[in-house]
N, C-alpha and C positions, 0 to 999 in steps of 0.2 A: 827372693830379695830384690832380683832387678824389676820385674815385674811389681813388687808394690811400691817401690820408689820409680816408675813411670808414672803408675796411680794417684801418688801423692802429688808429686810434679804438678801432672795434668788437673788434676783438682783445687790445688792450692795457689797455683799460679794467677788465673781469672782474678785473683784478691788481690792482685798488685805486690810488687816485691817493694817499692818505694812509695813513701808517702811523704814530699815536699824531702827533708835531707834527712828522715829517720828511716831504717826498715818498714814497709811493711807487714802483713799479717802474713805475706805467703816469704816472708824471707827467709828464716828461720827452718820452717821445715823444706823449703826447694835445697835449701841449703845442704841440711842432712838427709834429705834423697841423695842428693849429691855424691854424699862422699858416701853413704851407703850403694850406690849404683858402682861406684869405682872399686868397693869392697867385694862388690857381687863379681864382676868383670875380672876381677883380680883372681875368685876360688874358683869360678868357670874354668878361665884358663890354666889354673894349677890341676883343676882334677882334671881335661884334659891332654898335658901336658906329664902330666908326673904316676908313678905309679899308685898302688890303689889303697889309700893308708890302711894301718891295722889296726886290731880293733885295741883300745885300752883302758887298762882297769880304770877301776873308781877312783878320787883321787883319796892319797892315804888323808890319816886322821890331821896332820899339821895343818894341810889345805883346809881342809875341813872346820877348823879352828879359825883359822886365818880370816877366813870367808863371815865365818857367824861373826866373828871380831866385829870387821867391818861395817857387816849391817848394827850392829849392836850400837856403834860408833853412827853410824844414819840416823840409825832413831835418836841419840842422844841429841844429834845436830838438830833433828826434828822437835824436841821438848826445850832444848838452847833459845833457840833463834829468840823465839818470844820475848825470853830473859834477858839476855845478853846483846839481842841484837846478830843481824843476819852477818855482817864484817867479821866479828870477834867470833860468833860460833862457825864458820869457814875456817879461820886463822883457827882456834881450837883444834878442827875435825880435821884440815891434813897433818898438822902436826902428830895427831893421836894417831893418826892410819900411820904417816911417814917412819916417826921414832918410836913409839908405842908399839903399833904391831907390827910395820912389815922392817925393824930395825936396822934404818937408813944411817947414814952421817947425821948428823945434829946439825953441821953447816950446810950441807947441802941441802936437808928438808924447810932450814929456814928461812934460805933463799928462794927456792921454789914456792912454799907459804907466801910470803911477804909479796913473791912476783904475779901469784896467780891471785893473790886477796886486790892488790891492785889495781888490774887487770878487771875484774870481777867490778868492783867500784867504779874504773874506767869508764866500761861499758855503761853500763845497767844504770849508773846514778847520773854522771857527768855526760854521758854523749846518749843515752835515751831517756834520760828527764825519768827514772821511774823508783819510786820511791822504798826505798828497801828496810824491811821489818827493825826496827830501832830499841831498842831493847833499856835499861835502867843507867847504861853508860851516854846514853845518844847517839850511838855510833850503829 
């Protein structure tokens, strides 16, 4: 892992990380080199630092559940967007992962929804001008 977030770095970099006051092309992945080099850095030093974990089972069937949930919940985002528009299927898709499957608080997922759909709009429409899949509402 640290070794191919050097790679990407070192690759992506040359593309410029700024373009006038938007990111540019190499922002985003130096970006997540980043924090995946810090990730790397971090189980280096726990496997040598810590003893030598053991091996464990598969996980049971709930995980297992959980997990297909999710993706199930991906794809629907993935046949949404179109319809609905990319805003409202986000807002949709944590909700359904939040209280749906991994059965959160209803106040607390809808805070978290509401603060990351924002967020999400923040970015991506209002401070990079990019135009996000609009669906039969407008949104």
């Amino acid at each position: 892992m640290l070794v191919l977030s050097v790679v990407i770095t070192t690759d992506t970099l040359p593309q410029g990380m700024w373009q006038g006051f938007t990111p540019g092309p190499a922002f985003f992945p130096v970006l997540i080199a980043g924090f995946t080099a810090i990730l790397a850095a971090q189980l280096l030093l726990k496997a040598w630092l810590g003893p030598a974990p053991e091996a464990t089972d598969w996980p049971g069937i709930a995980v297992l559940r959980t997990i297909g949930l999710v993706y199930a919940g991906l794809l629907g985002f993935f046949f949404l967007t179109p319809v609905l528009g990319m805003i409202p299927a986000i807002t949709l898709f944590l909700l359904t992962v939040m209280i749906g499957i991994l059965r959160q608080p209803a106040v607390g997922s809808l805070i978290a929804s509401a603060v990351t759909t924002v967020l999400i709009y923040v970015v991506f429409v209002l401070w990079l001008g990019l135009p996000l899949p609009k669906g039969f509402l407008g949104l």
